[in-house]
C-alpha positions as CSV (number, residue, x, y, z in Angstrom):
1,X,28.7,-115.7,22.1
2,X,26.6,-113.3,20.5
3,X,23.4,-112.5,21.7
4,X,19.9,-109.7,21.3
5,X,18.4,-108.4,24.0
6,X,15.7,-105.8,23.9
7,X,15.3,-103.5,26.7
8,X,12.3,-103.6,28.8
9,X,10.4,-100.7,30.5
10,X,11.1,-102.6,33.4
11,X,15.2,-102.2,32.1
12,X,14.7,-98.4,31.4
13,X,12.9,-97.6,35.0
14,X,16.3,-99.8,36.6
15,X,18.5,-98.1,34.7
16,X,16.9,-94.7,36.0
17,X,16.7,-96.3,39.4
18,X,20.4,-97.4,39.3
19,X,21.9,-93.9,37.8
20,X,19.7,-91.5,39.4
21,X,22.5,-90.2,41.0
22,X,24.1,-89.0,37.9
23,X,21.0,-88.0,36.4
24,X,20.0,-85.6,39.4
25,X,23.7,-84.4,39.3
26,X,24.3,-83.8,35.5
27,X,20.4,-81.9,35.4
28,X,21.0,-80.0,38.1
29,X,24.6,-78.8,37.1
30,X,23.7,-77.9,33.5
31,X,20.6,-76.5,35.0
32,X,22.7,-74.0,37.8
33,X,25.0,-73.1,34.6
34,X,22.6,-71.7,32.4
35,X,20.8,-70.1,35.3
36,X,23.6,-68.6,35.8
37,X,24.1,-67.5,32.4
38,X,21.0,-66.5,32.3
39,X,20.9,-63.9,35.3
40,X,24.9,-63.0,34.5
41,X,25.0,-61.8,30.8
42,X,24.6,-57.9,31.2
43,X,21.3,-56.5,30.0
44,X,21.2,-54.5,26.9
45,X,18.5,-51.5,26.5
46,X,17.6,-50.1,23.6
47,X,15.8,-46.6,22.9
48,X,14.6,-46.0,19.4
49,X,13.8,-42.5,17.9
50,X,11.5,-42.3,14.8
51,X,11.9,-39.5,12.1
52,X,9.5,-39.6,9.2
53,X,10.4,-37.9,5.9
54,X,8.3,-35.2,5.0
55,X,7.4,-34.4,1.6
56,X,7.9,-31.2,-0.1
57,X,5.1,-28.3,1.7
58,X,4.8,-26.7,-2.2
59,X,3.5,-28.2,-5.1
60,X,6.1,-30.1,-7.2
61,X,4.4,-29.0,-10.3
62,X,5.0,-25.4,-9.1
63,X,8.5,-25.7,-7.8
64,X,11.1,-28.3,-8.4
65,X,12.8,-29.8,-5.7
66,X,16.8,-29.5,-6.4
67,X,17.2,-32.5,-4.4
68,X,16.7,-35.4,-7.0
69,X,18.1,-38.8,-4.7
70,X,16.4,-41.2,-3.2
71,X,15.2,-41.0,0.6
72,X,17.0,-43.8,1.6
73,X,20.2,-43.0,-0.5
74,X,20.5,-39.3,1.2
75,X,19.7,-40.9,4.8
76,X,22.5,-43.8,4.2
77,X,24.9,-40.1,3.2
78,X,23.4,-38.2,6.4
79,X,24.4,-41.6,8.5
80,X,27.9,-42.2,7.0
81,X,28.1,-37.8,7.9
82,X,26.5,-38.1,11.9
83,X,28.8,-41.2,12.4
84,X,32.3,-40.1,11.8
85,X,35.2,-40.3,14.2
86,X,35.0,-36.6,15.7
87,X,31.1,-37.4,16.2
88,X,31.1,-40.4,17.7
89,X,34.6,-39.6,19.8
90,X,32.6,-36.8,21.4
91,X,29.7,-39.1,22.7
92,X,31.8,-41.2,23.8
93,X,33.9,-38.7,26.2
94,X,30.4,-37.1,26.8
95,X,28.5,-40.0,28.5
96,X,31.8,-42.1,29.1
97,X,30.5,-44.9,27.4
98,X,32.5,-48.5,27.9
99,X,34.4,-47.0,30.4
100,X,34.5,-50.8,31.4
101,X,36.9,-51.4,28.8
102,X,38.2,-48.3,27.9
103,X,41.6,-48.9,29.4
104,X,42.3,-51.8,27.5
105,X,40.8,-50.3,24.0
106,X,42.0,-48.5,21.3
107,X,40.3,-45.1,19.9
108,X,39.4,-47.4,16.8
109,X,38.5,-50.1,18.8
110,X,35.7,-47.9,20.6
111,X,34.6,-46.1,17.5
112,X,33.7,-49.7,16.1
113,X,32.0,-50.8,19.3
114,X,29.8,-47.3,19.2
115,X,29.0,-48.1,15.5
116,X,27.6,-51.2,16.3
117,X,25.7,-50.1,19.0
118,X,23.6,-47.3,16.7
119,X,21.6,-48.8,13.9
120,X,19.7,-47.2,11.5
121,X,16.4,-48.7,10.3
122,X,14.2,-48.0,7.1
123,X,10.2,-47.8,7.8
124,X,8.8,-47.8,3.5
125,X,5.5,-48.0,2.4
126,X,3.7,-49.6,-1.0
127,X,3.6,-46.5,-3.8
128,X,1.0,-48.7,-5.3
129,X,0.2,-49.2,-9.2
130,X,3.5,-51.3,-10.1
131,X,5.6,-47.9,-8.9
132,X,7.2,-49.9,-6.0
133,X,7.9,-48.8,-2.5
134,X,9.5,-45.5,-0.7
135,X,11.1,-44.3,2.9
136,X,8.7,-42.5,4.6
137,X,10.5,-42.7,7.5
138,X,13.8,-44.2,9.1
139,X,13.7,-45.2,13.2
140,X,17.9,-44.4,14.9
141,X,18.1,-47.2,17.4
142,X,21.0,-47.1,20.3
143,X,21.8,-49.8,22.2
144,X,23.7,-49.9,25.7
145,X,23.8,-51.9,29.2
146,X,22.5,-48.7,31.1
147,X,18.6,-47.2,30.1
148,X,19.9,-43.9,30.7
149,X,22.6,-43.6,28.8
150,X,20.5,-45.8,25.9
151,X,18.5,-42.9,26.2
152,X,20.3,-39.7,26.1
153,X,22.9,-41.2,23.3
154,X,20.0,-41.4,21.4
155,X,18.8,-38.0,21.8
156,X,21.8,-36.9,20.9
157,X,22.3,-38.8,17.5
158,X,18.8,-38.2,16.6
159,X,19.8,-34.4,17.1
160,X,22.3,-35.0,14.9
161,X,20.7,-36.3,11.8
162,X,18.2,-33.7,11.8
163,X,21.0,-30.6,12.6
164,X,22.8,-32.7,9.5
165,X,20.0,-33.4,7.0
166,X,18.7,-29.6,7.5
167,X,22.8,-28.4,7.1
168,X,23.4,-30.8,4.4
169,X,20.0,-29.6,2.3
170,X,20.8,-26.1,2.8
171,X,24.6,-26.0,1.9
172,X,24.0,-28.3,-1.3
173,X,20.9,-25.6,-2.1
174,X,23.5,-23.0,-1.7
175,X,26.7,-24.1,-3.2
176,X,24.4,-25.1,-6.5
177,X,23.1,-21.6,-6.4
178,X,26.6,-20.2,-6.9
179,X,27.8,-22.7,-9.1
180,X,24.5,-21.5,-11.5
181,X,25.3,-18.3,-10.8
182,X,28.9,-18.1,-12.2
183,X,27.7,-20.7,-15.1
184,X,25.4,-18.0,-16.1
185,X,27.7,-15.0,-15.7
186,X,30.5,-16.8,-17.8
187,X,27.7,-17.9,-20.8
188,X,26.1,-14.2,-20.1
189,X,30.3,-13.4,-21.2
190,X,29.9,-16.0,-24.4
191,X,26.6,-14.6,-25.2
192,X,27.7,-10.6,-25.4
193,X,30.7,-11.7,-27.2
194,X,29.0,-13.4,-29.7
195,X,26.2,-10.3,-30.3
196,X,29.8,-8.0,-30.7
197,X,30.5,-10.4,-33.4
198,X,27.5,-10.2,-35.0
199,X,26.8,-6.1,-34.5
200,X,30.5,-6.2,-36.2
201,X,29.6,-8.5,-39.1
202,X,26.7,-6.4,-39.8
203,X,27.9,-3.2,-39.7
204,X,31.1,-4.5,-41.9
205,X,28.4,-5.9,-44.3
206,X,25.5,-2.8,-43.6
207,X,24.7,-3.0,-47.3
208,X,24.8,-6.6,-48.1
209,X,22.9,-7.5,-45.5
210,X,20.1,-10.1,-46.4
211,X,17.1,-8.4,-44.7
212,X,17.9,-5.5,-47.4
213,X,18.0,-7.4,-50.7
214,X,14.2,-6.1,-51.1
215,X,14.6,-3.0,-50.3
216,X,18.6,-3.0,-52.8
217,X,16.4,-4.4,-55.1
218,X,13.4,-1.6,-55.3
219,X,16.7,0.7,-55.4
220,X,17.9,-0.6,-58.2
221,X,14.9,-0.3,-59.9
222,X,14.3,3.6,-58.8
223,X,17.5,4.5,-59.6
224,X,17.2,3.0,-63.4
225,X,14.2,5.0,-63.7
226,X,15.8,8.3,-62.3
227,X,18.7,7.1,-64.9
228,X,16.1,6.8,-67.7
229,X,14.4,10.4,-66.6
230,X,17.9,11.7,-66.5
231,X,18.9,10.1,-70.1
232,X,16.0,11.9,-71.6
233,X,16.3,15.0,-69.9
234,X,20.3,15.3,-71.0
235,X,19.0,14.4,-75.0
236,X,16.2,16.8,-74.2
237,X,18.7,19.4,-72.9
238,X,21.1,18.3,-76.2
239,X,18.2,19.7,-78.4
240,X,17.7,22.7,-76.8
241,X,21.1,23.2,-77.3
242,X,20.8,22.6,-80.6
243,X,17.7,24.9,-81.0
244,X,19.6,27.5,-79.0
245,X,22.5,27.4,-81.2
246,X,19.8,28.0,-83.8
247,X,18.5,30.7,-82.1
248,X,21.9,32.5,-81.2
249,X,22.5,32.6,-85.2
250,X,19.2,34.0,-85.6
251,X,19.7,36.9,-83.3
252,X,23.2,37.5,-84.5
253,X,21.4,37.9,-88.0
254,X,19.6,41.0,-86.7
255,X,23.4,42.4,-85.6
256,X,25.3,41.7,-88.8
257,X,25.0,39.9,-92.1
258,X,25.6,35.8,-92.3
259,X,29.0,34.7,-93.8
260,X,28.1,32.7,-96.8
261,X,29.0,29.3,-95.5
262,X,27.0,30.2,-91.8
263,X,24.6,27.1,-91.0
264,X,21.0,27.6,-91.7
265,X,17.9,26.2,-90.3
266,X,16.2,24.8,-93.8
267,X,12.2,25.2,-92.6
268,X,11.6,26.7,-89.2
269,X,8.2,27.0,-89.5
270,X,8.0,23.0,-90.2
271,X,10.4,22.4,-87.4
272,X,8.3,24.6,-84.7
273,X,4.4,22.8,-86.2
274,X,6.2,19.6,-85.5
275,X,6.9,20.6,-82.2
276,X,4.0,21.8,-81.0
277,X,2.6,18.5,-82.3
278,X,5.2,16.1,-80.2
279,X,4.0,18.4,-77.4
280,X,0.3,17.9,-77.9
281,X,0.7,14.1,-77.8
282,X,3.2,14.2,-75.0
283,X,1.1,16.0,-72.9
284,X,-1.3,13.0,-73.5
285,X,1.0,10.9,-71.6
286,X,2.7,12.6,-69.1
287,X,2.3,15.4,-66.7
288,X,3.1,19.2,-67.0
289,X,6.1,19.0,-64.7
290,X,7.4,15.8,-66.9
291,X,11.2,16.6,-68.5
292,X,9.7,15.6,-71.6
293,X,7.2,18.4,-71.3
294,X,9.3,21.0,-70.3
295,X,12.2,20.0,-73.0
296,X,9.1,20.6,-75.7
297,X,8.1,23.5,-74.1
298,X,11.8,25.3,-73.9
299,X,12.1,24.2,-78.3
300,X,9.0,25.9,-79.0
301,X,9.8,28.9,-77.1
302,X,13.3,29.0,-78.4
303,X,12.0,28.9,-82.8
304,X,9.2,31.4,-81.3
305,X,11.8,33.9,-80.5
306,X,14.0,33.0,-83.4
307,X,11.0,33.5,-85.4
308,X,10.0,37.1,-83.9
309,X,13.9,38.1,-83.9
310,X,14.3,38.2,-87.5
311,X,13.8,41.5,-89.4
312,X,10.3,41.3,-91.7
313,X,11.9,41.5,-94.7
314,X,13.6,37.7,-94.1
315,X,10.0,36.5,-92.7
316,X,9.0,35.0,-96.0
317,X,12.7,34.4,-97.5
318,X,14.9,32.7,-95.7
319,X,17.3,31.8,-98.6
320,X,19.1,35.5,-98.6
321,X,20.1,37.1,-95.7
322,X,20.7,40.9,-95.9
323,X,23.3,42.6,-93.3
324,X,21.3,45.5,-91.7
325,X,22.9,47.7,-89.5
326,X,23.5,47.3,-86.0
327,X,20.7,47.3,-83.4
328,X,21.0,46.9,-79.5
329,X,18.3,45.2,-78.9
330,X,19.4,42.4,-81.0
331,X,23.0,42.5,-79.3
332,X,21.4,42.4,-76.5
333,X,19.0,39.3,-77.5
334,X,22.4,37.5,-78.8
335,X,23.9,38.1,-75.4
336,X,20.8,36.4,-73.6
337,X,20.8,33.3,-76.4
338,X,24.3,32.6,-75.3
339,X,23.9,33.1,-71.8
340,X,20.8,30.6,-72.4
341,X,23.3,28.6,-73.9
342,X,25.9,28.5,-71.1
343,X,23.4,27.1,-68.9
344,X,22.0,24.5,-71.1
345,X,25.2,23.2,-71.3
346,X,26.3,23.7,-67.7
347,X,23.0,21.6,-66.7
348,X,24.3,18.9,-69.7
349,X,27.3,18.5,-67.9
350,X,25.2,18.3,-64.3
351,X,23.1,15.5,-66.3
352,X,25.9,13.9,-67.4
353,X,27.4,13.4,-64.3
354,X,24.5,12.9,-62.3
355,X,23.8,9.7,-65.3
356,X,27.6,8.8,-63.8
357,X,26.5,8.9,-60.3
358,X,23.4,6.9,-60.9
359,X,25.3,4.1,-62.9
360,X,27.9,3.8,-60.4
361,X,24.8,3.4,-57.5
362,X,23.1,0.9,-59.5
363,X,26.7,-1.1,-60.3
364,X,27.6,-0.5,-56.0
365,X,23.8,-2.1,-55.2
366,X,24.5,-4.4,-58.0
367,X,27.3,-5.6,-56.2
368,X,25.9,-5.7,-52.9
369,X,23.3,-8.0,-54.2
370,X,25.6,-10.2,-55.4
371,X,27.5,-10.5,-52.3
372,X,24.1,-11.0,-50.1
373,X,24.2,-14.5,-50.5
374,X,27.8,-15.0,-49.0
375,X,26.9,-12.4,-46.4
376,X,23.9,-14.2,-45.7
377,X,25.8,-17.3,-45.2
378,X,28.4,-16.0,-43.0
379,X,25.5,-14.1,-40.8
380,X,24.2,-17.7,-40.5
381,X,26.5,-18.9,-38.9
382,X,26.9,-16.4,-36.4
383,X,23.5,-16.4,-35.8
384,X,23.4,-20.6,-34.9
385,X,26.5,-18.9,-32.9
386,X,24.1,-16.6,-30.9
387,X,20.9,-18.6,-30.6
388,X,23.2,-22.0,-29.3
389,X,24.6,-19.6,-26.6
390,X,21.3,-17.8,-25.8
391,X,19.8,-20.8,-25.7
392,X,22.2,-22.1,-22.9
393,X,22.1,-18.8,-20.8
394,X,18.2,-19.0,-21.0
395,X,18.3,-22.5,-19.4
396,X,21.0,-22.2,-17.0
397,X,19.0,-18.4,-16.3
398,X,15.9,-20.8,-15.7
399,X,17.8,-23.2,-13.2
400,X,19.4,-20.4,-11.4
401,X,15.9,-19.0,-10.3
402,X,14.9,-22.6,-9.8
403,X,18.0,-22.7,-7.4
404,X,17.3,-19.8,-5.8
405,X,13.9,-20.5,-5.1
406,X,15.4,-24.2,-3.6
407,X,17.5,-21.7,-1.1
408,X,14.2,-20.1,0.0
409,X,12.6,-23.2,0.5
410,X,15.2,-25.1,2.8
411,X,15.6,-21.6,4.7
412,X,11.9,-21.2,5.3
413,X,11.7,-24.8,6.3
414,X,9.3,-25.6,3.3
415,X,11.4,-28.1,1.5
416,X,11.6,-32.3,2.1
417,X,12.4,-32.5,5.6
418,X,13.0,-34.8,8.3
419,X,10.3,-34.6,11.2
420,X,11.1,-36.0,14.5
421,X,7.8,-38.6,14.6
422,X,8.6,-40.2,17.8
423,X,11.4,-39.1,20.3
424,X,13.8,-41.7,22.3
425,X,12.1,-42.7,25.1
426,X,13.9,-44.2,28.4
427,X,13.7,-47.9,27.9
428,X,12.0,-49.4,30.6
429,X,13.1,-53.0,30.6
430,X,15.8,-55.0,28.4
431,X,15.7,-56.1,24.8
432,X,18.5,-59.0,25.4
433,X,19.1,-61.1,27.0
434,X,15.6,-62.9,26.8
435,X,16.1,-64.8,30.0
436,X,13.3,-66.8,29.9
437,X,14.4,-68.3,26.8
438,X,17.5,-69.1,28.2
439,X,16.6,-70.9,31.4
440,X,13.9,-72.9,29.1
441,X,17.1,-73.4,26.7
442,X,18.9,-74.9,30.1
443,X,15.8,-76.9,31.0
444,X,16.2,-78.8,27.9
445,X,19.7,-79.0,27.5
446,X,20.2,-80.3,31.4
447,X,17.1,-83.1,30.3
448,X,19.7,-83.9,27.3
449,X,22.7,-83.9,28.9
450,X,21.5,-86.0,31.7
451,X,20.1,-88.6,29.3
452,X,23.3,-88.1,27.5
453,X,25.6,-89.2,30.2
454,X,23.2,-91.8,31.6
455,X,23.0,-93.4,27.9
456,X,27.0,-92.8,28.0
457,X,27.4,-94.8,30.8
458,X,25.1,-97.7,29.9
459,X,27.0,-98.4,26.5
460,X,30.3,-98.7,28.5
461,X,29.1,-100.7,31.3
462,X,29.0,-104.5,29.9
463,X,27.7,-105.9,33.2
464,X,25.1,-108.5,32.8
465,X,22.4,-106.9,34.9
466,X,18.5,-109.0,35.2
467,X,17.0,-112.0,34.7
468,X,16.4,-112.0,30.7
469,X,19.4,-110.3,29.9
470,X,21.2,-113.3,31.4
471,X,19.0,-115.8,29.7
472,X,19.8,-114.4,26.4
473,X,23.5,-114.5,27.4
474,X,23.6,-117.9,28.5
475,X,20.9,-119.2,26.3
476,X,19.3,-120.9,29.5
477,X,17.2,-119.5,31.9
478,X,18.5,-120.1,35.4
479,X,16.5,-122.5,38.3
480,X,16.8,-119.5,40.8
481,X,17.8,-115.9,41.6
482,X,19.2,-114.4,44.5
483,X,18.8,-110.7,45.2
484,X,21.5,-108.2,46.0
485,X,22.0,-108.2,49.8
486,X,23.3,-104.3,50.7
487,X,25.5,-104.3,54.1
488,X,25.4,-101.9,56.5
489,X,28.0,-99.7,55.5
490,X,25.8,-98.9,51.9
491,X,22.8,-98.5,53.6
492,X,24.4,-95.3,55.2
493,X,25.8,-94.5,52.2
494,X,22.5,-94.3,50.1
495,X,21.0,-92.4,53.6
496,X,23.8,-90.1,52.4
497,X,23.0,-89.5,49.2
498,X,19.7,-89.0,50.0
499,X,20.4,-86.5,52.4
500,X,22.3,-84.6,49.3
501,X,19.5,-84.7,46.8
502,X,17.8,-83.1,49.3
503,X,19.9,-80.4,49.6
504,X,20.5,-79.7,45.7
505,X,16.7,-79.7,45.8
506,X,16.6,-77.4,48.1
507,X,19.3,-75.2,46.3
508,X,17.2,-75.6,43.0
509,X,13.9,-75.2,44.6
510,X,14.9,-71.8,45.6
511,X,17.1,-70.8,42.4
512,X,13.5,-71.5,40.3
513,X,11.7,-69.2,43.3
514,X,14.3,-66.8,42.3
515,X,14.2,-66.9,38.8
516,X,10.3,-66.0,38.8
517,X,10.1,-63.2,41.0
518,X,12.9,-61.1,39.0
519,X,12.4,-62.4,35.9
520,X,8.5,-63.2,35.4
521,X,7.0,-62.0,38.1
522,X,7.1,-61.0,41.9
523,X,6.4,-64.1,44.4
524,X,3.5,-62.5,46.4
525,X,1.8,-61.3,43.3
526,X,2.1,-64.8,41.6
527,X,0.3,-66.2,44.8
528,X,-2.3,-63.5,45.1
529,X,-2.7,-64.3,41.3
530,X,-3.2,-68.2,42.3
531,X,-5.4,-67.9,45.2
532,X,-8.0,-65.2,42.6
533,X,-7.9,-68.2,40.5
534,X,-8.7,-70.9,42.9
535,X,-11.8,-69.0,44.7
């Protein structure tokens, strides 16, 4: 026979009447366990120290920091340096940290449990304008069952990070300073080798050299002048030979008589007026100390003599020439002609040569001009040579000083730098467990267990149990009830019972005393605080 029955309040306060035993003992059992969780789980203190990252004391703009990272990227390096096995080994013998378990723990095994006891934690603030945030400063937390030791742990790893950040900064400052330094000696090296090359290539090439074609050039041009001068001076000085030769058979017609087939100048007098006029319109032109000039000058005087040499019966006739008799003056005058002579040819020879000289100048310059442009080419490239390897010794020059200046600033303190903001302090009461939450936690979960069980209980018990619930099972209602009759024997029972509710009453009434004057607040403070309240 099926059959629905809905419980009654009157069912639910039975059912509470009927299994407040189990009730009274599940609550209170769950209720002593997590108290006693609650007061048995070890305490944990933590101290925290605070370090703030201080910016650079100098302007940026003035001097560039070396350091280029991030805050938070050279902290996470400085925290992977401070906690490494030596490091943290050496606390731990120091302050004999989990000496509890150190018997039973391997050196790896305590290194992780001290790495999870320290945590490091990043304070940033808003850069504003889109630029995102930054680590201004980083708090080294420590954790352990004893305040003291939370304490001085923390001291000591806070020491640690700023002995480390200010080593770390320094040495990296250094070592870069040496690494620019022998960078810049070995290009300094590349540099001087290339100059050797190039003071080579232009002293191999001296007269090629592009920076002379102007001056190889105006050369040139001087030098074909002086060739010109030279060229009419040597026809010039051919002339005078010619007039000298003239003049030498003049004199020796004043020694001897002429052979009948001895050369003859046809019209001196003609020759010596057209002279004088060649040297009245060269003077026009050039000046007195011109080749040209003196060339005209040397003819003239040369007929002039021939002309005053001969004897002054021949004056007017110079179609016969009549031997005479010897005179010394006029040996002597032949004597000077060809001396004269002598010299006019020695200096044609000088002009011819020097004409040699000059030609084979103005073919060497020639020459050099011509090969400018492959000099020019070749210097070039040696020159890209020299200014790509000055170019690197003047920037790695420029971050060598910017290095060293980096050293002066981390060993004057003026760099970025960690500041110790806030120092550990001694922790003054625990930061787990939270107690308090835990016995409320047991509260509830005694409630829920106790309902639990007495819900339990009720879904496996299939007694009939009232009035209506037998109605609805039997489909009629019955003409009378009887009540339950208890005997003697449960009477005492129940007394019994009673008697031990009582007592667990008791027992929880002063676990609850208990657990407010340690954990929330002394007893006689809590009543002095009641009794303010009530007057």
């Amino acid at each position: 026979m099926t059959h629905d029955y809905e419980l009654t309040f009157n069912d639910y306060l039975a059912i509470l009447k009927r299994r407040k035993i189990h009730i009274i003992v599940t609550f209170l059992a769950v209720l002593i366990v997590s108290t006693a969780v609650a007061l048995l789980i070890p305490p944990v203190y933590q101290s925290v120290g605070t370090i703030l990252v201080e910016s650079q004391q100098i302007s940026t703009e003035m001097v560039k920091s070396g350091d280029t990272t991030f805050a938070d990227e050279r902290i996470e390096v400085i925290k992977q340096r401070v906690m490494t096995r030596s490091n943290l080994l050496g606390i731990i013998e120091k302050y004999h940290l989990f000496s509890d378990d150190k018997a039973s723990l391997q050196p790896s095994e305590l290194i992780d449990l001290m790495r999870k006891s320290i945590s490091v934690e990043m304070l940033s603030a808003d850069q504003g304008k889109g630029r995102g945030t930054a680590t201004i400063a980083f708090r080294v937390i420590f954790e352990s069952r004893y305040p003291d030791i939370a304490h001085k742990v923390a001291n000591d790893i806070v020491t640690l990070f700023l002995a480390e950040n200010a080593k770390s900064r320094t040495e990296r400052a250094t070592e870069t300073n040496e690494f620019l330094t022998e960078e810049a000696d070995r290009l300094k090296l590349a540099l001087e080798d290339v100059e050797n090359r190039v003071a080579t290539y232009k002293q191999q090439y001296s007269g090629a050299l592009p920076e002379h074609m102007d001056m190889h050039m105006s050369m040139i041009q001087r030098t074909e002048g002086d060739l010109k001068d030279i060229e009419r001076e040597s026809k010039s000085t051919q002339e005078e030979l010619r007039y000298l030769e003239i003049e030498l058979e003049a004199a020796k017609a004043g020694v001897g008589a002429r052979s009948a087939n001895q050369p003859q100048v046809a019209n001196p007098e003609a020759e010596l007026v057209k002279l004088k006029n060649d040297l009245l319109n060269a003077s026009a032109i050039y000046k007195e100390n011109h080749p040209t000039i003196k060339s005209l000058k040397r003819k003239i005087k040369l007929l002039e003599n021939a002309e005053s040499a001969k004897p002054a019966d021949q004056k007017g006739d110079t179609s016969n020439l009549i031997s005479s008799s010897t005179d010394p003056e006029a040996a002597l005058r032949v004597e000077k002609v060809k001396a004269q002579i002598e010299s006019s040819k020695i200096r044609l020879q000088s002009l011819t040569q020097q004409q040699a000289s000059l030609r084979s100048k103005i073919g060497q310059l020639e020459s050099q001009v011509t090969m400018s442009p492959q000099v020019e080419r070749g210097l070039m490239a040696l020159q890209r040579d020299y200014e790509t390897a000055k170019s690197k010794y003047d920037e790695i020059r420029s971050k060598q000083n910017n290095a060293k200046i980096n050293v002066n600033l981390e060993e004057e303190n003026k760099a970025e730098r960690f500041t110790l903001l806030e120092p550990p302090q001694m922790p003054d009461k625990p930061i787990r467990p939270d107690r308090k939450k835990i016995f409320v936690m047991g509260l509830f979960l005694a409630i829920g267990a106790a309902v639990a069980l007495v819900m339990l209980m009720e879904s496996l018990d299939k007694r009939v149990r009232g009035l209506e619930f037998l109605t609805s099972v039997v489909g009629v209602r019955p003409i009378g009830v009887i009540p339950y009759i208890n005997t003697q024997a449960e009477l005492s029972q129940n007394r019994g019972r009673y008697k031990y509710i009582i007592i667990i009453f008791i027992v929880f009434l002063i676990i609850s005393l208990s657990l407010v004057h340690f954990m929330w607040m002394p007893l006689d403070m809590l009543f002095y605080k009641l009794m303010a309240k009530f007057e």
